[in-house]
N, C-alpha and C positions, 0 to 999 in steps of 0.2 A: 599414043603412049609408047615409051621405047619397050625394046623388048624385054629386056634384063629386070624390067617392071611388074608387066606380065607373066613371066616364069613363077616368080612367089605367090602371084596371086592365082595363076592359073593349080596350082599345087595348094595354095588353101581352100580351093574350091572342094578337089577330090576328097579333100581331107576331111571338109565337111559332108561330104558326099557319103564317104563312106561310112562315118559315124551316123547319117542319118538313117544309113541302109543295118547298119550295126542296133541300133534303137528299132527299127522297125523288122527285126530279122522274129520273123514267126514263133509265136509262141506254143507248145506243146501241151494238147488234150489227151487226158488221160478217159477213157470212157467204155462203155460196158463193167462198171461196176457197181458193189452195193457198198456204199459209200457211208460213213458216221464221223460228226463232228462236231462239237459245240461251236455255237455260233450267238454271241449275246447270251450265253450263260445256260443256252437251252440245248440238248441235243438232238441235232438236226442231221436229215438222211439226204442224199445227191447221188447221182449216175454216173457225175462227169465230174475233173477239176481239171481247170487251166490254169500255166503259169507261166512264165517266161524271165530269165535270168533270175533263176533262182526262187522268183517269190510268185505265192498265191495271187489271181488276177482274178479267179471265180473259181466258187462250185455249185451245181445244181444238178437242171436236167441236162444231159449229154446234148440231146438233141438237139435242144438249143441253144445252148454251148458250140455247137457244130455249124449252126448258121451266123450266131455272132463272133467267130472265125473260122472262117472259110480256109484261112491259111495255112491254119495249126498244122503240126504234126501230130500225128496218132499214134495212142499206144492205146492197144488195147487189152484192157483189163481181164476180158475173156469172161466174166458174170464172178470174178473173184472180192471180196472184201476188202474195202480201201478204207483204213486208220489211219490218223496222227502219226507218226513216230513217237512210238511209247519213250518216258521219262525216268531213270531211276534216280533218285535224289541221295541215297547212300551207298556208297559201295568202296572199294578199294581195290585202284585200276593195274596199280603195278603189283600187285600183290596177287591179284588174279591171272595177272600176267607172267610172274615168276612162277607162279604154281604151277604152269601149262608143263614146265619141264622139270618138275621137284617131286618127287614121292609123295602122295596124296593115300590114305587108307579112309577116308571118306565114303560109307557104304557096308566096311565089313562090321561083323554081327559079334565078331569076338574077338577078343584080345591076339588068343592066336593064329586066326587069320590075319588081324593088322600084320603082324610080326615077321610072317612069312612071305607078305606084300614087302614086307621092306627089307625082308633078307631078298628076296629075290631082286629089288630096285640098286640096291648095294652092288651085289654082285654084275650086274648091267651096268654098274657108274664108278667100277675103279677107281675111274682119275678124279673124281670129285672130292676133296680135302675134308670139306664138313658135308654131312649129308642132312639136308634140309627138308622138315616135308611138313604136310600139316592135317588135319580133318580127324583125328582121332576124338570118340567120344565115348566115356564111361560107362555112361545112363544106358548107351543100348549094347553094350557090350554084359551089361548087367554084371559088373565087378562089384561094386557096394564101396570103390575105391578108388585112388586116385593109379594109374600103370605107376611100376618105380623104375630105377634106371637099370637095377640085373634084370630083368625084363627086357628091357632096350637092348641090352648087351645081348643076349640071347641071340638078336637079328644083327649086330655090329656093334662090335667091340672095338675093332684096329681105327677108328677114325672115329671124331668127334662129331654125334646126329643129337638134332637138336628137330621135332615135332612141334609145330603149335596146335590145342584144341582145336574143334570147331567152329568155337565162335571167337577164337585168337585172344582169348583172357587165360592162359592158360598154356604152357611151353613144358613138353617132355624130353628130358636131357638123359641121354647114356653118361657112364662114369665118365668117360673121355671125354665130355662136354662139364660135364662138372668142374673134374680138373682142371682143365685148362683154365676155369674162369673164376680159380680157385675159390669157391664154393662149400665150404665145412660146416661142420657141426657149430661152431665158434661163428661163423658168421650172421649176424644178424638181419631180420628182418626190416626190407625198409621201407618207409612209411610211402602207404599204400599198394603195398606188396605182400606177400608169403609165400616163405621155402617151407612145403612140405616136408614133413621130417618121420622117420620112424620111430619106436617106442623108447629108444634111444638117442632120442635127439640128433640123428647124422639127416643129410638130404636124400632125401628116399627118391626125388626123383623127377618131379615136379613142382614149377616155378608160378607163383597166381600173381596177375599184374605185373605192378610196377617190379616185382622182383625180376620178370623177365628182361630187363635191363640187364641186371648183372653177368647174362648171357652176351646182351647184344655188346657188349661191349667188346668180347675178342671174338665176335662171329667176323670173316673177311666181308668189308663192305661190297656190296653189286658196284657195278664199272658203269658205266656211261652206256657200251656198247650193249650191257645187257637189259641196261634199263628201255635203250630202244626196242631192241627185239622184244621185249614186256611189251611194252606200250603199243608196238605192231601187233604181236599175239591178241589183246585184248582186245582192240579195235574190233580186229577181223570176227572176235567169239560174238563182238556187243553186234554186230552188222548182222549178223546170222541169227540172234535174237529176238530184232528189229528197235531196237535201243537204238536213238537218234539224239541221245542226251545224258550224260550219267553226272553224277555228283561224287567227287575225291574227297572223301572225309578223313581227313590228313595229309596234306603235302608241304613238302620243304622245298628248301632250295633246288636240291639237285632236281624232281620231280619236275619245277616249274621252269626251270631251264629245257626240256626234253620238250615239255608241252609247249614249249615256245616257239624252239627251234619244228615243232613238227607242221606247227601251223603257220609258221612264216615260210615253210616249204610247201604250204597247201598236202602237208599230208594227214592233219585231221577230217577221219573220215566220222569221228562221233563229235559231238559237242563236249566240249567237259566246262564243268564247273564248281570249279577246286577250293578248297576251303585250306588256309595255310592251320598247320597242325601245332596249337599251342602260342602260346607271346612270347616265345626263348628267343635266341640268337638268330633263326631262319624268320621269325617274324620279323626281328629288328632291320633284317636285312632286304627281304619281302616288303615288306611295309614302308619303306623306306618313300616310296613314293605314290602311297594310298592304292587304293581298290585298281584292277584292272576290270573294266567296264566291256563286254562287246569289243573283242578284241578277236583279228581275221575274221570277218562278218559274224560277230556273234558265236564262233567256234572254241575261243578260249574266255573265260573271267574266272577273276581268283580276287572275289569282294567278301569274302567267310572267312570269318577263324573256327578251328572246330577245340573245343576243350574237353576233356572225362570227368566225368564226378564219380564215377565205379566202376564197378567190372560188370561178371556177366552172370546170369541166375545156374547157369547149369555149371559153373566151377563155384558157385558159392561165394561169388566178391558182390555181388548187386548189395549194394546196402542197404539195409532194412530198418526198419524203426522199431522193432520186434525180433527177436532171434529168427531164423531159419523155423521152419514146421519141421523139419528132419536132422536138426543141427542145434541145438537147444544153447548151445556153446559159442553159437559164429552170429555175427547178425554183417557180414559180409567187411566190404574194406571204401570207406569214402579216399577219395584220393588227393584231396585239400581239405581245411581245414575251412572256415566259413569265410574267414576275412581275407584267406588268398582267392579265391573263386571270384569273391566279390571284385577285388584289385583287378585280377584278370578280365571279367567279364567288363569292366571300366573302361581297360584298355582298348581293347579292340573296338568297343559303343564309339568313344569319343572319337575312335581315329577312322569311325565310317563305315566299320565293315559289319554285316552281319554278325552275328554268336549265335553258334550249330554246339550246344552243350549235349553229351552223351550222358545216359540217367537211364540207369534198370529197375533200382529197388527204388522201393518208395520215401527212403530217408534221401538218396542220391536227387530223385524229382524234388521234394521239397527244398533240399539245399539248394537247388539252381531257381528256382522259385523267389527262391526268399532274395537270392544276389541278384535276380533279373529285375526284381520289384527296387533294390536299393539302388542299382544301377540306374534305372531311370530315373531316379527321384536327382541323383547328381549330375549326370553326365546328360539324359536323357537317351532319346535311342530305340523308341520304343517303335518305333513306325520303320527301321530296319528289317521286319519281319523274322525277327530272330525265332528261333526251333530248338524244339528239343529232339533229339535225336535218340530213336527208341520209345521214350515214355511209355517203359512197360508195363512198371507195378507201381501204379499211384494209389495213395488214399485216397477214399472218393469224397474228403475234406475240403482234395487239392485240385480235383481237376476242375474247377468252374475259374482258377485262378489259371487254365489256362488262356479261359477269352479276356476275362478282365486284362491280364499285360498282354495281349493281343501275340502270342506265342502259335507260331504252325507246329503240330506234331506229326513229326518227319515216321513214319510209324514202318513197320514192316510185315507185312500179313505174313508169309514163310515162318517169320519167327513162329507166330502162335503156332503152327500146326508143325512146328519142330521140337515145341517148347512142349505141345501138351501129355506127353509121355513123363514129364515129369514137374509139369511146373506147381502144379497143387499140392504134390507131395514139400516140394518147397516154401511156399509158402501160405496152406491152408484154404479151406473153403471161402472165409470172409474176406480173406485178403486179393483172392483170386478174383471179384467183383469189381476191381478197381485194374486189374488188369487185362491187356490187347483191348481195351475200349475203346476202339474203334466207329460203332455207333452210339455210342452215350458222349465223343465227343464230336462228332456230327451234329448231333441235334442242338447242341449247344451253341452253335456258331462256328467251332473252329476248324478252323483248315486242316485236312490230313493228307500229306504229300508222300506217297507212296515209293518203297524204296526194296531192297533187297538185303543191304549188307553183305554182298558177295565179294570176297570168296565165302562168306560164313556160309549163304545159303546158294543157292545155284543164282544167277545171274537172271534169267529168263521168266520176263514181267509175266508172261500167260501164268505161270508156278502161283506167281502173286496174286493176279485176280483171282486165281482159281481160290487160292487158300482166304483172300478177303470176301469173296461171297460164299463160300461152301464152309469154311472152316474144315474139313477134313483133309485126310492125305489123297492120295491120287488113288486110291482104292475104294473109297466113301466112306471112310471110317473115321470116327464112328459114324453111323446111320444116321443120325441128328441133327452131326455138327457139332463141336465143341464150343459148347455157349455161345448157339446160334442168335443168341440174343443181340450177341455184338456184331453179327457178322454185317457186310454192305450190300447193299443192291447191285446190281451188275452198274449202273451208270456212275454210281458213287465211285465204286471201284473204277473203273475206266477214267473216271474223272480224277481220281487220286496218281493215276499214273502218266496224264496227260498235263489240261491246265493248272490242276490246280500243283503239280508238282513244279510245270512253267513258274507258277505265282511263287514257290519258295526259292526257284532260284532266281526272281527278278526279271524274270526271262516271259511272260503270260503277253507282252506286248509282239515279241518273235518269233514264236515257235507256243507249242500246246493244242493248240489245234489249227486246221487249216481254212483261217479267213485271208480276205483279199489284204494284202502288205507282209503277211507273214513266210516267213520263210516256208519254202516247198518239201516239210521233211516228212515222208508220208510210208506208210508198207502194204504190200499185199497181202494178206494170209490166206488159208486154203480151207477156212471155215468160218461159218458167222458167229460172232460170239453171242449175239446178241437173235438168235434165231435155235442155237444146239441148245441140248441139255446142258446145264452148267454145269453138270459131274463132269463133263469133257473137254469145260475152257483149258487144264491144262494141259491137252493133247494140241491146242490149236500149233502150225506150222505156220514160221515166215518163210514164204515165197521169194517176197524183194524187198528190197529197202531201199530207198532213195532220200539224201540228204542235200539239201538246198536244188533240186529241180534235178542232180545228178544219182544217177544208179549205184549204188556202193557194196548191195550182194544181192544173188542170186542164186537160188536154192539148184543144184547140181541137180540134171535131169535121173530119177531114178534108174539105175540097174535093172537091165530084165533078166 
C-alpha cells in the first residue's frame, strides 16, 4: 500500500485510539459516606456512588463499588452525608443577585433602625444616582402602618431611593422618587395596583403591586455587565447552599440572553429553569421558537411562563373572597380580570409551555382554578404539569380541584413560619385551615415542589425543611409548631425539594436524585438530617457541592 495511504489511516487509528482510551478513562468513587436517595420512588441509603463523565453509573455499598472498579478514582467522603443536590423551584436569581450589593434592612426590629441602616448605606454609596434596597417589613417593626416617604427622607433626601418589601409586593419611595415619577395626589390608581395615600389624599409613600410600575419606569435600567456580575453573585451564594438547580419565576429577554451566553460558555455552575415572565413583548419574542428543552446538558430550559393573579398577604393585595380579618374595607387586589387570565393562560397551554400562575389569597387560587379548568377544556394542556406558585390561602372547597386538573403546588415552607406573626390576624381562624396546606395536599395525591421565593426569604433549602417539618422559627417557637397538623415528614420534605421538585421542572428523568443515567449533582453536609433532632435541620452545613461529576464549592477551612 503506498505510503500517502497509510498516513491517513495510520492517524485514524490513533484517533480511534484515543477516543477509545477517552471512553474508558476511569470513573470516580465517591465512598466512606452515609449516603440517601430515592431510587423507584423509595428512599434508599448507600456508602458509595460512582460516575464517570458527568453521570450516576451506581450507588450502594462502597466496598463493592470498590471491587467492581478497581480503577476508579477516590474521593473520600470521610463518614460525611451525601444528598442529591437540593432543588429550589421558586426564586428570583438576578434579583438576589443585585441585592448582594443594594441596601438590604432585612432583620431590623424597628423602623428606626431600618433608617439608620440606610443612612449609613447612603453615606457609603455617594456615587450611586438611585438608591435601591429592599427587605423592609411593617408587621415586625410593629408600626400598625405602612413607612411614608418623610420617613425615607429622614435617611436621604438628595437622591431618589426607592425600597421594595419583603416579600416584593410592595416598594417604599422618598419624595425624590416620587417626583421624579411624577406621582401626585391627582394620579390615579391602576388597575391591580395602589398608591397609598394619607388622610389627604397625597402619596404618603408606599406603592402596592402593579402601582410599583409607575416607579420602574424612570428607575435607570441594570446594564448587561451588572446583570453578569448578578448572575455570578448568585451562583456562587446557590453553590454554598448546595442548590444544584433553581427555578427563575420571571425572566425576559435580557435575563435569557445572560443565561445563555453563560452556558454556552460553560459557566453555569447551577441549573436554571426559567419561566419567561408574562405573554407581553419578551414572550412574543422568547417564544418565538417554542420551549427551550435541556439545553448545555440540561443546565438551561425556559419551557414556563410564569403569570400573578395578586399580591402578597402581608401588604394586603392577596385577594380574598371575604374582606381582610384586620381590614374590614380591603379584600386585596386581583390582577386581571377572569377573561384575561383565562386568554393568557390559553396562550402559553397551546404554544407548549408550562403555566407557573402566582395565587395568595383564596379569590386569586380560585380565579386561576376556574381559567386552568377552561383552558383545558379548549386548548388542552393539562399534562403540562402546570403549578400554582404559592397556593397559600385556599378554601378548602378548592383544594381537591387541585388534583382533579392535575396542578403541582409549587409551595414554600419559609413562607408559613414568616407568615405566622401575622397571617391569622389577616385572615381569621376559618380561613387559616385552608392555608400553608401542605399535608392535607399530600394526602390527596398532589405533588408539592418545594421552593423559597428568595430573595423574599433566605435562599438556603435546610431554612426550608426545617420550617416544612417543624413549622416553627429557628428558635422552636412556638413549642408545637404552627399548625403542626400540616407540617411534613422529614422524607416528604426532602422529597419536595429533590424529585419531586425535578418532576415540576420536567427535569425527574436528569437530576432529583442520584440513579444510574442521571446527572452526578450531589452535596456533602456536616450533619445527618435524617439521624439529628429536627429542631437542628436548619443548622445543617454544605461542605461541597458537585454539579454534573464536577466540584463547584467547597466550604473554606475554618479559622483557628
Amino acid at each position: 500500500m503506498k505510503k500517502h495511504l497509510l498516513q491517513p489511516l495510520a492517524a485514524l487509528a490513533a484517533t480511534m485510539a484515543l477516543a477509545a482510551g477517552a471512553a474508558q478513562a476511569a470513573p470516580t468513587l465517591v465512598d466512606h459516606v452515609q449516603g440517601y436517595t430515592f431510587s423507584q420512588d423509595k428512599l434508599t441509603t448507600f456508602t458509595g456512588l460512582v460516575f464517570d463523565q458527568g453521570k450516576v453509573l451506581r450507588v450502594g455499598d462502597a466496598a463493592a463499588l470498590a471491587k467492581q472498579y478497581p480503577n476508579a478514582r477516590r474521593v473520600n467522603g470521610q463518614g460525611k452525608t451525601l444528598l442529591p443536590g437540593l432543588i429550589d423551584v421558586h426564586g428570583h436569581v438576578f434579583r438576589i443577585g443585585f441585592r448582594r450589593s443594594e441596601v438590604v434592612v432585612t432583620g431590623t426590629q424597628t423602623l428606626p433602625e431600618a433608617l439608620e441602616r440606610i443612612k449609613t448605606y447612603a453615606q457609603a454609596n455617594p456615587a450611586r444616582q438611585w438608591l435601591v434596597g429592599s427587605g423592609w417589613n411593617q408587621v415586625i417593626w410593629k408600626l400598625g402602618r405602612f413607612p411614608t416617604a418623610a420617613e425615607l427622607d429622614t435617611a436621604i433626601a438628595d437622591r431618589p431611593a426607592t425600597l421594595r418589601r419583603v416579600d416584593g409586593h410592595a416598594t417604599w419611595a422618598n419624595s425624590k422618587a416620587l417626583q421624579l415619577a411624577g406621582i401626585t395626589r391627582d394620579t390615579p390608581d391602576p388597575d391591580g395596583g395602589r398608591i397609598e395615600r394619607d388622610a389627604q389624599g397625597n402619596p404618603s409613600g408606599v406603592l402596592v403591586d402593579k402601582a410599583q410600575a409607575l416607579l420602574a419606569k424612570v428607575m435607570p435600567p441594570y446594564t448587561d455587565e451588572e446583570r453578569r456580575l448578578s448572575l455570578d453573585s448568585a451562583q456562587r451564594h446557590f453553590n454554598s447552599l448546595g442548590l444544584t438547580s433553581v427555578g427563575d419565576a420571571g425572566a425576559g429577554v435580557n435575563e435569557v440572553r445572560i443565561y445563555r451566553e453563560f452556558a454556552d460558555q460553560k459557566k453555569l455552575t447551577t441549573r436554571i429553569y426559567a419561566m419567561i415572565g408574562d405573554v407581553g413583548d419578551d414572550y412574543k419574542a422568547l417564544a418565538a421558537q417554542g420551549p427551550i428543552k435541556g439545553y448545555a446538558d440540561d443546565r438551561f430550559n425556559l419551557r414556563a411562563v410564569k403569570l400573578y393573579a395578586d399580591g402578597a398577604l402581608g401588604s394586603r393585595g392577596a385577594a380574598l373572597l371575604e374582606p381582610y380579618s384586620d381590614d374590614h374595607s380591603n379584600k386585596g387586589l386581583l390582577f386581571m380580570d377572569d377573561a384575561t387570565i383565562q386568554a393568557k393562560t390559553k396562550t402559553a397551554l397551546k404554544a407548549g409551555y408550562q403555566v407557573n400562575i402566582h395565587a395568595i389569597g383564596d379569590a386569586a387560587n380560585r380565579q386561576i382554578l376556574n381559567a386552568y379548568e377552561a383552558a383545558y377544556k379548549e386548548v388542552g394542556g393539562a399534562e403540562q404539569r402546570n403549578r400554582v406558585e404559592h397556593a397559600q390561602v385556599i378554601s378548602l372547597a378548592d383544594i381537591p380541584r387541585f388534583k382533579t386538573l392535575s396542578l403541582i403546588a409549587s409551595m414554600q415552607p419559609t413562607h408559613a413560619t414568616s407568615d405566622m406573626n401575622m397571617a391569622e390576624d389577616r385572615i381569621g381562624k376559618e380561613r387559616i385551615k385552608g392555608a400553608y396546606a401542605w399535608q392535607t395536599m399530600l394526602k390527596q395525591g398532589t405533588v408539592v415542589a418545594g421552593g423559597s421565593d428568595f430573595p423574599v426569604e433566605s435562599a438556603n433549602p435546610f431554612f426550608g425543611l426545617h420550617s416544612a417539618v417543624n413549622r416553627t422559627d429557628h428558635d422552636g417557637k412556638p413549642i408545637a409548631g404552627w399548625h403542626p397538623e400540616e407540617a411534613m415528614t422529614l422524607t416528604q420534605a426532602f422529597r419536595a425539594f429533590t424529585l419531586d421538585a425535578a418532576y415540576a421542572q420536567h427535569q425527574e428523568k436528569v437530576i432529583g436524585s442520584l440513579e444510574p443515567g442521571k446527572w452526578a449533582d450531589f452535596i456533602l453536609v456536616d450533619q445527618n438530617p435524617f439521624k439529628i433532632d429536627p429542631s437542628k435541620l436548619w443548622n445543617t452545613q454544605v461542605l461541597e457541592t458537585w454539579l454534573a461529576g464536577e466540584r463547584v464549592y467547597k466550604q473554606a477551612p475554618a479559622k483557628r
